[in-house]
N, C-alpha and C positions, 0 to 999 in steps of 0.2 A: 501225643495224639491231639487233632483238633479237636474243639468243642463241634458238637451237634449246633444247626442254627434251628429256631424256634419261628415259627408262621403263624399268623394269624389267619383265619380263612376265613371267608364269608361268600355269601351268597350271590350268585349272580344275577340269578331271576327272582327276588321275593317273593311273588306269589304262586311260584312252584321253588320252592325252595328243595334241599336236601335233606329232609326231616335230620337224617343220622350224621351233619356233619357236627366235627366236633370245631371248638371252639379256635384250636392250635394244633400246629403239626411239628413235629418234629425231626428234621432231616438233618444227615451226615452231609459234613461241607462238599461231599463231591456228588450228591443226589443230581441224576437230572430231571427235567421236567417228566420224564415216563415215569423215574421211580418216584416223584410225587403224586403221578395220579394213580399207580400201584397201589402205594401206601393209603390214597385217600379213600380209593375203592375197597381194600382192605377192611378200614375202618368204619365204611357207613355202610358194609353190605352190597357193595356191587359183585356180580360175579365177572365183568366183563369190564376192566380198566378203563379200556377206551371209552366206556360213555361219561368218562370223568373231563373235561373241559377246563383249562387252567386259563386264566385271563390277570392281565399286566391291570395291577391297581389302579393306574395311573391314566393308560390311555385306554385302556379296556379291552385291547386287542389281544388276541388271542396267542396264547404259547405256542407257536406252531413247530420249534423246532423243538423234538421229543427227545434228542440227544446232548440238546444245551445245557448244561450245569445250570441251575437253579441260583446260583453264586454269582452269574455272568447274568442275570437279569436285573440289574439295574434298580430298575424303580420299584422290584420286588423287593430288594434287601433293603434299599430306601426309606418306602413304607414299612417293611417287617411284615407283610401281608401277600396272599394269593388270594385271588377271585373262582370260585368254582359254579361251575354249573352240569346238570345233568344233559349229555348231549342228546338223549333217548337212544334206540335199541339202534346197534353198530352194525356196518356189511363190512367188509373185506375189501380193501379197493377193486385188488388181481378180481377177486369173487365177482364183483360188477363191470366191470371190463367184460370174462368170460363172457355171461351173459347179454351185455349187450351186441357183443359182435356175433353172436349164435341167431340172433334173430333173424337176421340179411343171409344165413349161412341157408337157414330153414324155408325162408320162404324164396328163394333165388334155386330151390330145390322141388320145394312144394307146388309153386304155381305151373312151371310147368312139366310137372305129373300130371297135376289135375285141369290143363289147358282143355283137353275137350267137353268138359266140365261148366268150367269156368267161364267161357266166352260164349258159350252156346246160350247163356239167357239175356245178350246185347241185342236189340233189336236190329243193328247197325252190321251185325255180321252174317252172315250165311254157314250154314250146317255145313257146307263141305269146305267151307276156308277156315273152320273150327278144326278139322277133322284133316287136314294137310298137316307132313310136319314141321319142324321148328326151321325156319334157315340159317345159311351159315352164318351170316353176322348176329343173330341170336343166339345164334352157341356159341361166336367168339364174345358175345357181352356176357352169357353163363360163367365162363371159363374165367373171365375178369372179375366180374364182384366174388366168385369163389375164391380165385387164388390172393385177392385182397383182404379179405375178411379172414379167412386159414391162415395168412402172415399176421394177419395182428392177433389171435387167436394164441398163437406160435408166442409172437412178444412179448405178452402179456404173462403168459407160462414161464419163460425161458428169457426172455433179454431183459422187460424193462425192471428197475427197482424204482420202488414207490417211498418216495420222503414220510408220508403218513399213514399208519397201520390202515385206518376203517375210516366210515364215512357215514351221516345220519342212515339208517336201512332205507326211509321212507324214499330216498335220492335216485334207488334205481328204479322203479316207475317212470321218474322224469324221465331218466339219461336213456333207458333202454325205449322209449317213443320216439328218441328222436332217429336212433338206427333199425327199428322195429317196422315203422308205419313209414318212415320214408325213404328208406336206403333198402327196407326189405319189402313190405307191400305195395306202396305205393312207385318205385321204380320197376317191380319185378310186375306189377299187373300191368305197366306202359311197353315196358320192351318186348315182354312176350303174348303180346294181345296181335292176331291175323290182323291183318291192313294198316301195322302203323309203319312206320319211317324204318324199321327193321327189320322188317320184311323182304328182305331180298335174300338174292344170296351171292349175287358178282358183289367182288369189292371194291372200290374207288380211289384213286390217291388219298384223296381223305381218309377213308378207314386205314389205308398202310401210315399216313398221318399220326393218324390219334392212337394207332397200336404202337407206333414208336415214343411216344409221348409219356404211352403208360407204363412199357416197361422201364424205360429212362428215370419214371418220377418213382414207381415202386423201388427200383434197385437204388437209388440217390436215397430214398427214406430210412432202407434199409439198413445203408450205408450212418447215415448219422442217427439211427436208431443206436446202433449196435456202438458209437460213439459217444454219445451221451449216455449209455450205463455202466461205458468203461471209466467215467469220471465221478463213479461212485462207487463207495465200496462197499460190499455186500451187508446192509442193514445199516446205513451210514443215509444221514440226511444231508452229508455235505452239497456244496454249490462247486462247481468248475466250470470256466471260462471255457466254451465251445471253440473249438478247432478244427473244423473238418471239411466236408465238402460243401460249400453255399452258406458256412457262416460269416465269411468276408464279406457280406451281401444284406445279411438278414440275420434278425437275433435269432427266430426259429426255424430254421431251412428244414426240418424236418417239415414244418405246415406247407412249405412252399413248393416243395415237391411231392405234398399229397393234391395239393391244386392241381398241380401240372397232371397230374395221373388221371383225379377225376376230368381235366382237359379233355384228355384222350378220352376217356369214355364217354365225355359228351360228342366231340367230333363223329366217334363210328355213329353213335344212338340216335341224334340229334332228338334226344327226348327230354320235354319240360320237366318232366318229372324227378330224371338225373340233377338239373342244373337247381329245382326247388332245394332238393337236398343237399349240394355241394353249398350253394348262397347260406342256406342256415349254418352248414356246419362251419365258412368264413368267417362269419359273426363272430360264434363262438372263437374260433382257434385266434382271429383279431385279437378279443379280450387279454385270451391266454398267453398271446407272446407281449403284447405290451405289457401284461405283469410279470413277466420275467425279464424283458427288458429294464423296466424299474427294481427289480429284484436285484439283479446283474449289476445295476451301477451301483445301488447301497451294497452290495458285499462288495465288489472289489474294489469301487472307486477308480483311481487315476491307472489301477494296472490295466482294467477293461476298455477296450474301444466302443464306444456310443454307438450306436446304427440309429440312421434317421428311417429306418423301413425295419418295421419288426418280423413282417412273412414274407410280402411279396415287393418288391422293388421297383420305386415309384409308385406305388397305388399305397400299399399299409407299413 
């Protein structure tokens, strides 16, 4: 039988240090980094593993892969040492996902319930154009941010798997404002307010446009949703080389066919409001595929094909 290997641990943050860490750890050669931060939480009193934090001696970057052998990191066996630090009180990743998507679900429900309510204290609108009701292209943008927000609701449940358990608590605050205040108040107070741009209720080529655009980019998402968690196996951090529809194009064609969807629903809407919130969430999803991009070439190297456009081709 092998020998146990022996760690040194020390502190990440000294001046919040881990009162109860001990000095050494002692782990079976096939520990991986979870069951080191099991073990450490064990030891100092955590009830909750995950706010255990494991960081590489060396470059100080973070253990991120929880299913890695402890054996297979390098500059931890190197040193003889792990870096820990307290990550404070954990959420659930799935748990913050629900949540955020539930917001756009509430108020793309709420506002117009409470529309005669709501718009009757604009100086800008008249009591009887409060009191008329919704038009058709306002209940085909209803029907779209609901059957959006319910599919990712759905995925989040049921398709995707998540590489890391939990995430700092304080995180969903941020995450849940950005689909809260602008994908649910602030787009749902624009489209269903009397006298804006969707207000009508004939359709246009355009609206048959941007409806075709959105079911095309929902079902294409769906499509490599449902593809990218078939390259994982259930509680498995592993990485697989995307294959499917729009990755000959782009490292994350999942982002690029949520584009094309919110497309469409700015075409019917022609509302500021949609595009404020589609632009932010670009940013973001930019970020997110250029680090998988760089992720993609350090795991596979020469088996992987490089994309020079990480979402959208020719632009990112």
């Amino acid at each position: 039988m092998a020998a146990n290997i022996t760690l040194k641990l020390s502190n990440r943050a000294p001046k919040k240090p881990i009162k109860k860490l001990p000095n050494t750890i002692e782990l079976p050669r096939d520990a991986t980094v979870e069951d080191a931060k099991v073990q450490i939480a064990r030891q100092t009193g955590f009830n909750d593993f995950n706010r255990i934090g494991l960081f590489d001696p060396i470059t100080k970057k973070t253990l991120k892969n929880r299913k890695a052998l402890i054996t297979d990191e390098a500059n931890v066996m190197s040193a003889g040492e792990l870096v820990v630090k307290d990550l404070g009180p954990q959420i659930a990743w799935r748990t913050v996902f629900v949540i955020e998507y539930f917001g756009p679900i509430l108020f793309h429900a709420l506002i117009p319930y409470l529309r005669p309510y709501i718009y009757r204290f604009q100086p800008f609108v008249y009591k009887n154009e409060v009191e008329t009701p919704m038009t058709q292209v306002q209940w085909i943008l209803f029907a779209m941010f609901q059957l959006h927000f319910l599919k990712r609701e759905f995925e989040t449940l049921f398709v995707h798997k998540f590489s890391a358990n939990t995430m700092p608590a304080f995180n969903i605050f941020r995450n849940s404002a950005f689909y809260w205040l602008l994908a649910g108040v602030l787009s749902a107070w624009h489209i269903y307010a009397p006298g804006s741009l969707t207000d009508r209720n004939e359709l246009t080529p355009l609206d048959y446009f941007g409806i075709a655009l959105f079911v095309i980019g929902e079902t294409c998402n769906w499509i490599v949703h449902q593809h990218l968690a078939s390259l994982r196996k259930p509680g498995g951090t592993e990485k697989g080389i995307p294959n499917c529809i729009g990755s000959n194009l782009v490292t994350s064609p999942n982002y690029m066919f949520e584009v094309l969807a919110w497309v469409g629903v700015i075409a019917i809407s022609r509302s500021w409001a949609v595009v404020i919130f589609i632009v932010n969430g670009i940013v973001y999803m930019r970020d997110w595929s250029r680090g998988k991009e760089k992720a993609l070439r350090a795991e596979f190297g020469d088996r992987y094909k490089k994309k020079r456009y990480t979402m959208l081709p020719g632009l990112i």
